[in-house]
DORO-912186 format. One record per atom (N, C-alpha, C): residue number from 1; residue in one letter; chain; atom name; x, y, z. Coordinates in Angstrom, 3 decimals. Layout:
// DORO-912186
+-----+------+------+------+----------+----------+----------+
! pos ! code ! unit ! site !       px !       py !       pz !
+-----+------+------+------+----------+----------+----------+
! NUM !    a !    A !   CA !        X !        Y !        Z !
...
+-----+------+------+------+----------+----------+----------+
END
This chain:
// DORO-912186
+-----+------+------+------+----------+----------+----------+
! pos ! code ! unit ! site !       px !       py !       pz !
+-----+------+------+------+----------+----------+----------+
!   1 !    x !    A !    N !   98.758 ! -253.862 !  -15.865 !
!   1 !    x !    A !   CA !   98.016 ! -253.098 !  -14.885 !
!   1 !    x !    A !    C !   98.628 ! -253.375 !  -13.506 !
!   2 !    x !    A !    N !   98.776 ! -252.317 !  -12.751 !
!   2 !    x !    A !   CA !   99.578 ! -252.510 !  -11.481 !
!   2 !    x !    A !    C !   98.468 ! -252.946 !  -10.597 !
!   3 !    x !    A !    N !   98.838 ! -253.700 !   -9.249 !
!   3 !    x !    A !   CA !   97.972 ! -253.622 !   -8.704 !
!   3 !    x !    A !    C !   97.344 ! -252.758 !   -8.155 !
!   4 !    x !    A !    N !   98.058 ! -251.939 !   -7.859 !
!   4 !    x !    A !   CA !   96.918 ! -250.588 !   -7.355 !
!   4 !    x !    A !    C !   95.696 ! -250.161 !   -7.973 !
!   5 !    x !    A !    N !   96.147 ! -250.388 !   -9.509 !
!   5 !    x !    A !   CA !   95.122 ! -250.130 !  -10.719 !
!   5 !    x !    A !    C !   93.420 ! -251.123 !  -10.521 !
!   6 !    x !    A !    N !   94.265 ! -252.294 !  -10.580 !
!   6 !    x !    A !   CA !   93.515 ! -253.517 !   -9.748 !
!   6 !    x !    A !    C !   92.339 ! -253.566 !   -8.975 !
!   7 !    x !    A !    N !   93.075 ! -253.128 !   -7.795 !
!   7 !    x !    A !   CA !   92.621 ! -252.429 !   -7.105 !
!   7 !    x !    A !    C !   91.150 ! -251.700 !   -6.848 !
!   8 !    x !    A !    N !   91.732 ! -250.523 !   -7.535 !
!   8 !    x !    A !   CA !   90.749 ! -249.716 !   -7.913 !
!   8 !    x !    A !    C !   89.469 ! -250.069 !   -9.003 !
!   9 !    x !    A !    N !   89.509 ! -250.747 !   -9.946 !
!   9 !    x !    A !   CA !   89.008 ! -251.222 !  -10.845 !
!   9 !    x !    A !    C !   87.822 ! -252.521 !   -9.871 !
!  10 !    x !    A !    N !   88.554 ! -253.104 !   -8.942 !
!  10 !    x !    A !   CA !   87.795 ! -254.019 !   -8.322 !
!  10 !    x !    A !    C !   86.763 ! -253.514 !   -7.736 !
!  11 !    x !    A !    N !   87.202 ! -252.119 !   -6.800 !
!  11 !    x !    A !   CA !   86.468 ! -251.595 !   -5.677 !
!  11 !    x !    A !    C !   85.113 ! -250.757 !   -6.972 !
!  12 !    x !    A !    N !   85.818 ! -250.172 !   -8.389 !
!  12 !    x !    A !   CA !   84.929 ! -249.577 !   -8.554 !
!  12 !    x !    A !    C !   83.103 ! -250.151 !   -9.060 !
!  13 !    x !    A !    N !   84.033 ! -251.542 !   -9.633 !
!  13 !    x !    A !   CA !   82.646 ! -252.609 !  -10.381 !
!  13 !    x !    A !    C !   82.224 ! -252.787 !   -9.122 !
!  14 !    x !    A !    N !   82.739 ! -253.030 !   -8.059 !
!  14 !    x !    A !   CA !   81.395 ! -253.618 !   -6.967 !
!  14 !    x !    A !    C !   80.731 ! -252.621 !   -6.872 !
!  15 !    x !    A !    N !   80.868 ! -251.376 !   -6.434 !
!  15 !    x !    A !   CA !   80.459 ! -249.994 !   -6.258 !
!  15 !    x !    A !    C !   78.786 ! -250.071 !   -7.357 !
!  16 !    x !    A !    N !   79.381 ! -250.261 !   -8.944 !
!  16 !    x !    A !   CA !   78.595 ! -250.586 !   -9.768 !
!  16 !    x !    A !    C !   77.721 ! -251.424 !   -9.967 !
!  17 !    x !    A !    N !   77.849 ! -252.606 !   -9.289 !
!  17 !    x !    A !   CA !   77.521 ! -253.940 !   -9.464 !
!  17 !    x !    A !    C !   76.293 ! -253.563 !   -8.153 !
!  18 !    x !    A !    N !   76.483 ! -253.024 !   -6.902 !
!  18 !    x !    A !   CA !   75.624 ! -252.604 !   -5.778 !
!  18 !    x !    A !    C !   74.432 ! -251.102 !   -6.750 !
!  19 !    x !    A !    N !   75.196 ! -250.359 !   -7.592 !
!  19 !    x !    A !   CA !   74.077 ! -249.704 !   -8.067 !
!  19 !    x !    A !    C !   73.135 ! -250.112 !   -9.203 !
!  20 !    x !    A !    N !   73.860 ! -251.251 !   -9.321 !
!  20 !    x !    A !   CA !   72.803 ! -251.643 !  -10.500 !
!  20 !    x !    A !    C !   71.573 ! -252.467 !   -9.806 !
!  21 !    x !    A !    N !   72.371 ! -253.161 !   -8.438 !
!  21 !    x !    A !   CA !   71.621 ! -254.119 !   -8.201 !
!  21 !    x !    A !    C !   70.173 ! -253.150 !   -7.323 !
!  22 !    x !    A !    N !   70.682 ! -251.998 !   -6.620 !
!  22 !    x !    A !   CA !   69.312 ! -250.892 !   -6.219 !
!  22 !    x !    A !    C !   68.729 ! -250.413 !   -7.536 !
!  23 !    x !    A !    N !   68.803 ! -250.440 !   -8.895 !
!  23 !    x !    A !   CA !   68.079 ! -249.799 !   -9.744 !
!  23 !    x !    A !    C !   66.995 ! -251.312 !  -10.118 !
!  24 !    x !    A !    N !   67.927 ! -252.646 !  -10.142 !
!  24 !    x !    A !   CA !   67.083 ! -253.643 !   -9.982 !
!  24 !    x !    A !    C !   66.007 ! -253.655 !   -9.052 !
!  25 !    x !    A !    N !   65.836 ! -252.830 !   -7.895 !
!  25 !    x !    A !   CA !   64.893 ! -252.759 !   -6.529 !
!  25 !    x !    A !    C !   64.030 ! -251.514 !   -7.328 !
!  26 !    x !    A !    N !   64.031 ! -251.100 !   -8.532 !
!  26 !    x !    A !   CA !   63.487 ! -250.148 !   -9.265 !
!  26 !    x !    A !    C !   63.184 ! -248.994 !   -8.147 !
!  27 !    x !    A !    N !   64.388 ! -248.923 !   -7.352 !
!  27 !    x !    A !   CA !   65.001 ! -247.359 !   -6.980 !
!  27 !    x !    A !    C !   65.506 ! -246.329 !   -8.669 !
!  28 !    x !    A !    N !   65.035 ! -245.254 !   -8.585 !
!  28 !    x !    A !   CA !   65.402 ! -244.558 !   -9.519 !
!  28 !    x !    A !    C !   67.007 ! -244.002 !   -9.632 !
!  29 !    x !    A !    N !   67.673 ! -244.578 !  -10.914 !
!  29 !    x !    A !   CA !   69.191 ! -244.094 !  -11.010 !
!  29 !    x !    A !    C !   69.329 ! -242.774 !  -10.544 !
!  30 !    x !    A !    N !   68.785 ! -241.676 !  -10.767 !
!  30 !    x !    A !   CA !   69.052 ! -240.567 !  -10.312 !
!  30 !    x !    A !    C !   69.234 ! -240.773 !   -8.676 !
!  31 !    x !    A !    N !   68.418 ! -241.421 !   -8.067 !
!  31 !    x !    A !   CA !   68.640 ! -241.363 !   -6.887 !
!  31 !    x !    A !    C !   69.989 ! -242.276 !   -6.400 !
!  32 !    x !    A !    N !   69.973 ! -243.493 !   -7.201 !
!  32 !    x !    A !   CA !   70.933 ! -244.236 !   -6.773 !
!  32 !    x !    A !    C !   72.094 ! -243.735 !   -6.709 !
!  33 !    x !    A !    N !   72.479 ! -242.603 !   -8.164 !
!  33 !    x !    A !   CA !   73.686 ! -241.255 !   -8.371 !
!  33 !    x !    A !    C !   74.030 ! -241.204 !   -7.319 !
!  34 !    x !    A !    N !   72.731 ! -240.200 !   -6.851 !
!  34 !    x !    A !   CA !   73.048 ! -239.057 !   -5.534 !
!  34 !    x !    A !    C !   73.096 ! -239.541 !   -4.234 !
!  35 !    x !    A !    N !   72.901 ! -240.883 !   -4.142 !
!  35 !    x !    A !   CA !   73.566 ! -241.753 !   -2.608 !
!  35 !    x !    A !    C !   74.823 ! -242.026 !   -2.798 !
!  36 !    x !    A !    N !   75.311 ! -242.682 !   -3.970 !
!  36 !    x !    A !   CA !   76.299 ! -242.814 !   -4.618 !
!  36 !    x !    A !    C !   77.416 ! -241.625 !   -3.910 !
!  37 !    x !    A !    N !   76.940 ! -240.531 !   -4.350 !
!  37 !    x !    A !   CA !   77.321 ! -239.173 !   -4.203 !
!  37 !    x !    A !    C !   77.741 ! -238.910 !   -3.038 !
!  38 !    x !    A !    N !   77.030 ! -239.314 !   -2.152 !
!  38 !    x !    A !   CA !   76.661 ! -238.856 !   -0.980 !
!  38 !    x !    A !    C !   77.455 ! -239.733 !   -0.410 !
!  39 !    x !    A !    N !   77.277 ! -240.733 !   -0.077 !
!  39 !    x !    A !   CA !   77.951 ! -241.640 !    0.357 !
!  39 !    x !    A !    C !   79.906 ! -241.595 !    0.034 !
!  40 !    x !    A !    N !   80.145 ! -241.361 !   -1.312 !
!  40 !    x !    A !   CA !   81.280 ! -241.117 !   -1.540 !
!  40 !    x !    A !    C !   82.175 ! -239.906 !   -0.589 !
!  41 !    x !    A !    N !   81.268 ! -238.755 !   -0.364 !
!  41 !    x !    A !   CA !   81.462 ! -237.413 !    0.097 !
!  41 !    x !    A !    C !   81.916 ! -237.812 !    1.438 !
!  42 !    x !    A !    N !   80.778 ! -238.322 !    2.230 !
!  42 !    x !    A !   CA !   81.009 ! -239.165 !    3.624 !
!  42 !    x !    A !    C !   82.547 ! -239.596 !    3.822 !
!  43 !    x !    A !    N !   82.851 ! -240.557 !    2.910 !
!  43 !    x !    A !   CA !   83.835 ! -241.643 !    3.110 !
!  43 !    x !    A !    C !   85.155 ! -240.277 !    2.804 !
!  44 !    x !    A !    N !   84.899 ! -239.762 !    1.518 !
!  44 !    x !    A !   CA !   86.177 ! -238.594 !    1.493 !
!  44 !    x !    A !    C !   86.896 ! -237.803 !    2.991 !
!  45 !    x !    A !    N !   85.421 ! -237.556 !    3.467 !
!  45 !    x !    A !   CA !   85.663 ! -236.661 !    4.731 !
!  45 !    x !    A !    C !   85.938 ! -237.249 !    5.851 !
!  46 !    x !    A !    N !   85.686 ! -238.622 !    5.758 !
!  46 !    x !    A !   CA !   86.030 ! -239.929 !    7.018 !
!  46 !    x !    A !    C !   88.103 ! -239.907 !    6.611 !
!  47 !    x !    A !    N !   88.101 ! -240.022 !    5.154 !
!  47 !    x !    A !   CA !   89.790 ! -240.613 !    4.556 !
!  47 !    x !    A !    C !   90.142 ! -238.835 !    5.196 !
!  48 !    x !    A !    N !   89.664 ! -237.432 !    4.942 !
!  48 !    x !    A !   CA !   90.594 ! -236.815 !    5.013 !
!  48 !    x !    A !    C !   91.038 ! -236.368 !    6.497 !
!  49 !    x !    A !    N !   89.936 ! -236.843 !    7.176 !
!  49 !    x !    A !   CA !   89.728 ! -236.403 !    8.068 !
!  49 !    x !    A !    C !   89.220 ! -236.431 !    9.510 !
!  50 !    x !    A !    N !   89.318 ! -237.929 !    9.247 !
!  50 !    x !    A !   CA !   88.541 ! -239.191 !   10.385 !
!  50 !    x !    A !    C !   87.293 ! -239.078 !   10.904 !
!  51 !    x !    A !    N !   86.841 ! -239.632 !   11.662 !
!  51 !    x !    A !   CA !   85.024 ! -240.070 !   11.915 !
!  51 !    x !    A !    C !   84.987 ! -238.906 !   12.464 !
!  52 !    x !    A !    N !   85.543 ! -237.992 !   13.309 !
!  52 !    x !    A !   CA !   85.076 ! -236.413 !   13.665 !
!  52 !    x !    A !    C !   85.355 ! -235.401 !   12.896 !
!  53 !    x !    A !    N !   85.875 ! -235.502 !   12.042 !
!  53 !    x !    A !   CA !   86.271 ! -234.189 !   11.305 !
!  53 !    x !    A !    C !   85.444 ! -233.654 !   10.590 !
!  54 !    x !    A !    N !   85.645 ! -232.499 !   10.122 !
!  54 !    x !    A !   CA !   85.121 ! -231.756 !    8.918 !
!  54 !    x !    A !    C !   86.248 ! -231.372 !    7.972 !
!  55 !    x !    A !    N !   85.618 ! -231.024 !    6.791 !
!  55 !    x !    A !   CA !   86.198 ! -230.604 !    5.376 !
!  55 !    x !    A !    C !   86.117 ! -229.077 !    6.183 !
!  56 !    x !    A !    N !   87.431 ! -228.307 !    5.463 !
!  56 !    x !    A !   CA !   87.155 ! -226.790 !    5.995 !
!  56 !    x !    A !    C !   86.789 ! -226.752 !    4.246 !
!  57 !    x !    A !    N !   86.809 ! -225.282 !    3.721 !
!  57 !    x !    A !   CA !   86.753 ! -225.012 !    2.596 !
!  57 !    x !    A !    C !   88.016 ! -225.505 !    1.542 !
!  58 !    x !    A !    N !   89.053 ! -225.091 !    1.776 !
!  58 !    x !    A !   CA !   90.401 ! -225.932 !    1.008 !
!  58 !    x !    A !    C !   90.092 ! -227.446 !    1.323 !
!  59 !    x !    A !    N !   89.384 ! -227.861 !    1.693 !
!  59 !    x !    A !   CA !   89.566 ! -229.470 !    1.689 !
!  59 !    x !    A !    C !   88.586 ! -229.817 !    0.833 !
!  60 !    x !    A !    N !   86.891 ! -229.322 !    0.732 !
!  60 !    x !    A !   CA !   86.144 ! -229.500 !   -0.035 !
!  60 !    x !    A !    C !   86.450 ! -228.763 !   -1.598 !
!  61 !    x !    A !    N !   87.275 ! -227.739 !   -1.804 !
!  61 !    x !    A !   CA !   87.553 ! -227.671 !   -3.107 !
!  61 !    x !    A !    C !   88.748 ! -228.327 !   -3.588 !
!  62 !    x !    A !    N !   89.432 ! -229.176 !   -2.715 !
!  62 !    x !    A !   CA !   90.457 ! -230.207 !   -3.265 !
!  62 !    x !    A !    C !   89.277 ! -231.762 !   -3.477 !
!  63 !    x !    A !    N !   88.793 ! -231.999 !   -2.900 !
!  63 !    x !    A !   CA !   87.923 ! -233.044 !   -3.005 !
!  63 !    x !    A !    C !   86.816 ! -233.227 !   -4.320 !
!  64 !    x !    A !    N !   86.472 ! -231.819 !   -4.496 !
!  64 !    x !    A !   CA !   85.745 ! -231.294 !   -5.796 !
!  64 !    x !    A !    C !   86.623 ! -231.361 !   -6.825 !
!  65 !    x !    A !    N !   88.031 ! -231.232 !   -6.848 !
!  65 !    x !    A !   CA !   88.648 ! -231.059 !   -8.186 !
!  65 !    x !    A !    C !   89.131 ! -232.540 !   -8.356 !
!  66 !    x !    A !    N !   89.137 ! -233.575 !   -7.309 !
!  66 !    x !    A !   CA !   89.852 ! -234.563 !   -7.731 !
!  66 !    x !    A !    C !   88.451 ! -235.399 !   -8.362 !
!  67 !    x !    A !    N !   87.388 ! -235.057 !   -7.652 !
!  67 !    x !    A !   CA !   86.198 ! -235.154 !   -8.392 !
!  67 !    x !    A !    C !   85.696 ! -235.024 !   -9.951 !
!  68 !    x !    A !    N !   86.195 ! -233.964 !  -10.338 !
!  68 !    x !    A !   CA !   86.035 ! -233.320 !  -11.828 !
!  68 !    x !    A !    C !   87.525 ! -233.829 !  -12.732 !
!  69 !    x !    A !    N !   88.902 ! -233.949 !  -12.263 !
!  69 !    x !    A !   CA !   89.375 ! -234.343 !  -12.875 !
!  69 !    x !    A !    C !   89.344 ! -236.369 !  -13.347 !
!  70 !    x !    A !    N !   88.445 ! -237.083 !  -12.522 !
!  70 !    x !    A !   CA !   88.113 ! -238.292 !  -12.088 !
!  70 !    x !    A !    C !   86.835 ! -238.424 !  -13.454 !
!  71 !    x !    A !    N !   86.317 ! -237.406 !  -13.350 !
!  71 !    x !    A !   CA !   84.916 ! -237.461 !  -14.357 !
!  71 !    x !    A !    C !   85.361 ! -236.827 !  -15.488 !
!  72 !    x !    A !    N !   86.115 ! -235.929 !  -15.641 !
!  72 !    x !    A !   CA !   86.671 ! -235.832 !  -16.829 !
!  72 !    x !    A !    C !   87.606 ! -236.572 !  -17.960 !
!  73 !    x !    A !    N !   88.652 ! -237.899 !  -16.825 !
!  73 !    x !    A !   CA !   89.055 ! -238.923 !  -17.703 !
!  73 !    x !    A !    C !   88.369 ! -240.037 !  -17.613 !
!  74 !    x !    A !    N !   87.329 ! -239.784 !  -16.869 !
!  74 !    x !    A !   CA !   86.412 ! -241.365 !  -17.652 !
!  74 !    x !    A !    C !   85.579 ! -240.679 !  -18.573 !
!  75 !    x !    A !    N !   85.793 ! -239.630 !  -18.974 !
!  75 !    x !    A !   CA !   84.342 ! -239.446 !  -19.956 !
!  75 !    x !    A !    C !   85.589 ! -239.004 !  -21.099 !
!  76 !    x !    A !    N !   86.745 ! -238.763 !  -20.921 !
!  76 !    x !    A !   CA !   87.601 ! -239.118 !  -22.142 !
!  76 !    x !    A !    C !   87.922 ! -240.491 !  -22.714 !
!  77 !    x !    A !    N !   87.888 ! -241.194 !  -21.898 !
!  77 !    x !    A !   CA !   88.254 ! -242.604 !  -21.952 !
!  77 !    x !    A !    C !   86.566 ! -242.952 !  -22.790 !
!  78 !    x !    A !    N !   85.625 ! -243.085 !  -22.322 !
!  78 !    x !    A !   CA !   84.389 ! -243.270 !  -23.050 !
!  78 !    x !    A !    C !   84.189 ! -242.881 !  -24.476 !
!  79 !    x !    A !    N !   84.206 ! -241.498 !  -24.727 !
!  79 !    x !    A !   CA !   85.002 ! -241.021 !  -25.859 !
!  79 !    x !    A !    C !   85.741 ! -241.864 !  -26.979 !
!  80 !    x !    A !    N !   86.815 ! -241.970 !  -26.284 !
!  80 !    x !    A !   CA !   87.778 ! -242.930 !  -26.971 !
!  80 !    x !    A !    C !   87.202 ! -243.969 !  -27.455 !
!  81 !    x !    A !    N !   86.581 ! -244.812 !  -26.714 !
!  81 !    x !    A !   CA !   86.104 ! -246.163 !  -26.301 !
!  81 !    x !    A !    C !   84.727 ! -246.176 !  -27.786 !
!  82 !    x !    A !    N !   84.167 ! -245.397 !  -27.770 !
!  82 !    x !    A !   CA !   82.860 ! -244.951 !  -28.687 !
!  82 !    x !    A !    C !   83.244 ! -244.550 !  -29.900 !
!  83 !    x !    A !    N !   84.577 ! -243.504 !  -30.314 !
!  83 !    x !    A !   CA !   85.155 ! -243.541 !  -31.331 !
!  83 !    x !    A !    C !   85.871 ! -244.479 !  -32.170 !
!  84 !    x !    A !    N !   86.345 ! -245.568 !  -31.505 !
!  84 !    x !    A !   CA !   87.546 ! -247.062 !  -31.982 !
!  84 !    x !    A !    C !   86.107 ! -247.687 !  -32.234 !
!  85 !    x !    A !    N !   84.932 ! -247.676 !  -31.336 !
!  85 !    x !    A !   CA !   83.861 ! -248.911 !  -32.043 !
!  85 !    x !    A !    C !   83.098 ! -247.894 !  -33.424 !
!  86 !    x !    A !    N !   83.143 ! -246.858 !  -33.856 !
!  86 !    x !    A !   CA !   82.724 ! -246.348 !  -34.874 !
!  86 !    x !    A !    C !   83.698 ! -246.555 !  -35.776 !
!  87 !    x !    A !    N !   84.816 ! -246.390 !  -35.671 !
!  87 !    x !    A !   CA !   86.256 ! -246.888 !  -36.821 !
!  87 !    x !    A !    C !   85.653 ! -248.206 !  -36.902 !
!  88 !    x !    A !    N !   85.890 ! -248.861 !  -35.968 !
!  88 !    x !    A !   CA !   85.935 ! -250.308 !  -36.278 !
!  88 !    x !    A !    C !   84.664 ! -251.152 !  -36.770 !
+-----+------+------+------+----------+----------+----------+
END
């Protein structure tokens, strides 16, 4: 695993590790999601575009697809992950 991979993997369990710990405050996951969400959206538009900017439309449907392709290989990877423990 490169570090970049690393990296990412680090930043994402804390990410996780902070939503588990608000569902522990028996905040409802749905909500914890959609701060999650929200909060992510924020930070996208801060990285694309610094503390004044806005997303025009081409920026929010590039942000949306890296979105869907992001949720589409972890839910292949899960997949995977759920099929090898049924073989096995």
């Amino acid at each position: 695993m490169s570090d970049q991979e690393e990296q990412h993997m680090h930043c994402t369990n804390k990410f996780i590790e902070l939503a588990n710990q608000l569902k522990d405050e028996k905040i409802d996951p749905v909500m914890v999601s959609g701060a999650l969400m929200t909060a992510s959206g924020i930070y996208a538009t801060f990285v694309a575009a610094g503390n004044n900017g806005v997303l025009e439309s081409g920026g929010i449907d590039k942000v949306v697809n890296v979105y869907r392709r992001t949720l589409e290989h972890h839910q292949a990877v899960k997949k995977a992950q759920l099929q090898k423990q049924i073989e096995d």
